[in-house]
N, C-alpha and C positions, 0 to 999 in steps of 0.2 A: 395558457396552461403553464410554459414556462417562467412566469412571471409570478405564477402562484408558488410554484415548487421553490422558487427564491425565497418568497416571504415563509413558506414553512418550516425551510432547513434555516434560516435565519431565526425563527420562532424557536427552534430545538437548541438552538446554540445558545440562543441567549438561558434558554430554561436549562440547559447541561452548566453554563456556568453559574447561576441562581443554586442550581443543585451542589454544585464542590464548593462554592463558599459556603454553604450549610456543614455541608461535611466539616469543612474545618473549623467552623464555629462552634458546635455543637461536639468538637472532638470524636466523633464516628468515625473519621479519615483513621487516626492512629487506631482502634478497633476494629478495620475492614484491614489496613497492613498485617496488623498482629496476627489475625486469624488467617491470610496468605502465610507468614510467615512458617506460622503452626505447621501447615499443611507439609511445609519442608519442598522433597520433590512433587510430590502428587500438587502441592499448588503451583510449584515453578514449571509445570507439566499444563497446568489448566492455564496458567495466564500466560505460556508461550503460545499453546491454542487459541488464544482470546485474538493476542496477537495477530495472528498467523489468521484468521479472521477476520479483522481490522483490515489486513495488509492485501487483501483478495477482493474484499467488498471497497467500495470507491468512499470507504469512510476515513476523517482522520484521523490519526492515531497517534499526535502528540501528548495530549493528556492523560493518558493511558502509559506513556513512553517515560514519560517525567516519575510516574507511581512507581512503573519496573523498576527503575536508575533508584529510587528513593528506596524499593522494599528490598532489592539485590544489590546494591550498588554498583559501582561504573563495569566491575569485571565482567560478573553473573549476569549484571542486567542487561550490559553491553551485547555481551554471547546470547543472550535471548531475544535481544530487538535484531540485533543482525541475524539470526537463524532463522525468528519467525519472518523478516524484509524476504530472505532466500526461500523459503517456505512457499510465505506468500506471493511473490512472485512467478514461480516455477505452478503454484496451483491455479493463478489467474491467468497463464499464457496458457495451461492444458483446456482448462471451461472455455476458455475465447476460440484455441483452435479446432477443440471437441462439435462448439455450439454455435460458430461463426457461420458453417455452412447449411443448418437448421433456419438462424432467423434470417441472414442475409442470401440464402441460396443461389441460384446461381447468379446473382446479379454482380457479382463482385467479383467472378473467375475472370473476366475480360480485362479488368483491372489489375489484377495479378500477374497476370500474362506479359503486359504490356510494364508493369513494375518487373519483372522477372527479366523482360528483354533489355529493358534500360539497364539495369544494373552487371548484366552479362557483356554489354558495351561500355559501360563507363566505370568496371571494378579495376581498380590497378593496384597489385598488392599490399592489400588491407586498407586501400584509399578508394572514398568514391569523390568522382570530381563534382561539383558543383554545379549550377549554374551559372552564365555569362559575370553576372553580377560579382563574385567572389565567393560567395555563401559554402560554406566546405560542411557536407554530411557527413561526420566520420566522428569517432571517437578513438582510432590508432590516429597518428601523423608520426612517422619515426623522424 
């Protein structure tokens, strides 16, 4: 099963990029910009949603990121990848913590617990220590 799911998301990339080099052949690419462009905010609105979208669902979202940068440029389109990144993230930790204890029920509180006790013994302000090996979990080190 997981073998299949390989060759299908493999199957869709190859057909997504089959599909933008048409676009730019066929000059469609600069007539899908134009008419974002048109739209003004109500499209800088749709394609921060699209975004914001991308960024929740486990899809990627570079090609799509490259178009933003190209229809907004670095500033606008900047401010929109980085809002929809915040967006999107802030909505995929709420679905994960809303629906986490729906499909994983209780099977995972024991885990938690036992993650929640580690970390209450090994937290030293803003540091967590590692294991023996050196391996440092932390994203502060002052």
């Amino acid at each position: 099963m997981k073998y299949s799911l390989k060759w299908i998301g493999f199957l869709l990339l190859i057909g997504l990029v089959i599909y933008i080099i048409y676009l730019l052949r066929t000059g469609d690419a600069e007539r899908i910009i134009a008419l974002i462009r048109q739209y003004r905010i109500l499209g800088f609105v749709a394609v921060l949603l699209f975004q914001t979208l991308l960024n929740v669902l486990p899809l990627p979202g570079e090609i799509t990121a490259v178009m933003l940068l190209e229809i907004y440029g670095p500033y606008w389109g900047g401010l929109c990848l980085w809002a929809s990144g915040i967006i999107g993230a802030t909505l995929g930790y709420w679905l994960a913590r809303s629906f986490s204890s729906y499909f994983a029920g209780t099977r995972v509180e024991p885990y938690l617990v036992k993650m929640k006790d580690w970390l209450g013994t090994n937290e030293v302000k803003g540091r967590v220590k590692g294991p023996k090996n050196g391996t440092l979990i932390s994203c502060y080190w002052p």
